[in-house]
C-alpha positions as CSV (number, residue, x, y, z in Angstrom):
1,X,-11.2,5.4,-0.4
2,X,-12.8,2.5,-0.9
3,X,-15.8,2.7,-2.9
4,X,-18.2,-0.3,-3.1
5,X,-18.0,-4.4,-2.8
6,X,-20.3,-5.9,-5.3
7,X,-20.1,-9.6,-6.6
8,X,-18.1,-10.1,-10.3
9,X,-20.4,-9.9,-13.3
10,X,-20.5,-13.0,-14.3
11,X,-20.8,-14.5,-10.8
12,X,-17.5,-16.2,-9.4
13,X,-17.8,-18.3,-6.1
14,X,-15.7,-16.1,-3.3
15,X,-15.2,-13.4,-5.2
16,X,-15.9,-9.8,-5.6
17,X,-14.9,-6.7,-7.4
18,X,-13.8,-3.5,-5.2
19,X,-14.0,-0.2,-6.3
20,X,-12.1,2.8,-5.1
21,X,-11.3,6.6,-5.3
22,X,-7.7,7.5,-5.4
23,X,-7.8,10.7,-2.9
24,X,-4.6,12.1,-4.5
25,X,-5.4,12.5,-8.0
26,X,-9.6,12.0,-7.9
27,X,-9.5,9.0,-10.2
28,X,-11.4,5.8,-10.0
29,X,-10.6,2.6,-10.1
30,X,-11.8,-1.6,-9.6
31,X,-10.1,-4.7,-9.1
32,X,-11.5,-8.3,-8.9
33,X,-10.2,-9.8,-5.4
34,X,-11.5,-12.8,-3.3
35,X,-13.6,-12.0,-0.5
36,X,-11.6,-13.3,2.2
37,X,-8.9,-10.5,0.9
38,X,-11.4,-7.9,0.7
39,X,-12.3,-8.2,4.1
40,X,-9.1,-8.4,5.2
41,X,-8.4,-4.7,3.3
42,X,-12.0,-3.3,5.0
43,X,-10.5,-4.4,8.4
44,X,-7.2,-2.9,8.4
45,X,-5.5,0.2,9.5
46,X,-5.1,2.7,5.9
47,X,-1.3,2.1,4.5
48,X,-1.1,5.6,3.8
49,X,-3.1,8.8,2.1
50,X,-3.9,8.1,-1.1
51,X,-2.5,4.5,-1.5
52,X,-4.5,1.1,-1.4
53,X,-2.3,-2.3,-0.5
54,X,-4.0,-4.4,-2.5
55,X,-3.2,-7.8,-3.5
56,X,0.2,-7.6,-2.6
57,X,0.6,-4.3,-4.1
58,X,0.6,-1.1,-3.0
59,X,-1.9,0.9,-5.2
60,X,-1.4,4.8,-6.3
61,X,-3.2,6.7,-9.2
62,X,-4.6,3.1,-9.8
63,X,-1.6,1.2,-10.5
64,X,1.1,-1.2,-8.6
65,X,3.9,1.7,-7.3
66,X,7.3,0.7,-8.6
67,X,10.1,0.2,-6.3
68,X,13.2,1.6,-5.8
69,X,16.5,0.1,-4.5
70,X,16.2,-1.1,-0.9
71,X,18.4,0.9,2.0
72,X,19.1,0.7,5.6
73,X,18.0,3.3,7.8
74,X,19.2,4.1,11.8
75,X,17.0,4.4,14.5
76,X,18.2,6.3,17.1
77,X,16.5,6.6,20.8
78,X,16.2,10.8,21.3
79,X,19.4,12.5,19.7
80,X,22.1,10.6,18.3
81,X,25.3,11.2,20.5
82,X,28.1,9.4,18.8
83,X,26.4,6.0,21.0
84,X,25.5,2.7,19.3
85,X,22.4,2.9,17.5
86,X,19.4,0.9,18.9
87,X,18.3,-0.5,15.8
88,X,18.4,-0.9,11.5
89,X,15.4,-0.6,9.8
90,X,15.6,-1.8,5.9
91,X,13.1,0.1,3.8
92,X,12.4,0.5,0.3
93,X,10.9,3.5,-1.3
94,X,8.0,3.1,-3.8
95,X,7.3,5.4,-6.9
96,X,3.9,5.7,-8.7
97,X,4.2,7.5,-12.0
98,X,2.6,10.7,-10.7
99,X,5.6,11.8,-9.1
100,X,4.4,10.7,-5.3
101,X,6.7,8.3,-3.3
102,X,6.7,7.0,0.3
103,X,8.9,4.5,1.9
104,X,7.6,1.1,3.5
105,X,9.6,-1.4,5.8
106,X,11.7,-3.9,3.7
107,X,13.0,-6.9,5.2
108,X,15.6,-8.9,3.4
């Protein structure tokens, strides 16, 4: 959960530093970020409980999640019945050093 927005210390033209409040393990973190980003990250949908995307990054326990290898996944419309599938979707699963994990779309 995202914290406060306050200007760098010392003062850095279109930038800011963002604070935050991991809800999965309490802790609290900052990152310097350009504005334009942080408004893009205040006007988003959340990526997930607990994690922050951030910079490129997808933020856990205050730290980038490591990823694992990449893999395809089926998507099937209502049971699968021996029919084609109606689509692929590549994902790759990412680890953060407190044991959680979630998979995000990967495209190759």
């Amino acid at each position: 959960m995202i914290e406060t927005v306050e200007p760098l210390s010392p003062l850095a033209p279109d930038a800011v530093d963002v604070s935050y409040t991991c809800i999965e393990c309490d802790g609290f973190y900052a990152h310097a970020t350009s504005v334009p980003r942080a408004a893009a990250i205040l006007n988003r949908r959340q990526s997930g409980p607990g994690i922050l995307e951030f910079g490129g990054e997808y933020i856990h326990c205050g730290e980038a999640m490591e990823s694992g290898n990449p893999k395809q996944r089926t998507i099937y419309a209502g049971v699968p019945t021996g029919g084609a599938p109606k689509g692929y979707l590549g994902t790759k699963t990412l680890h953060c050093r407190c044991g959680f994990q979630t998979e995000i779309p990967h495209w190759n």
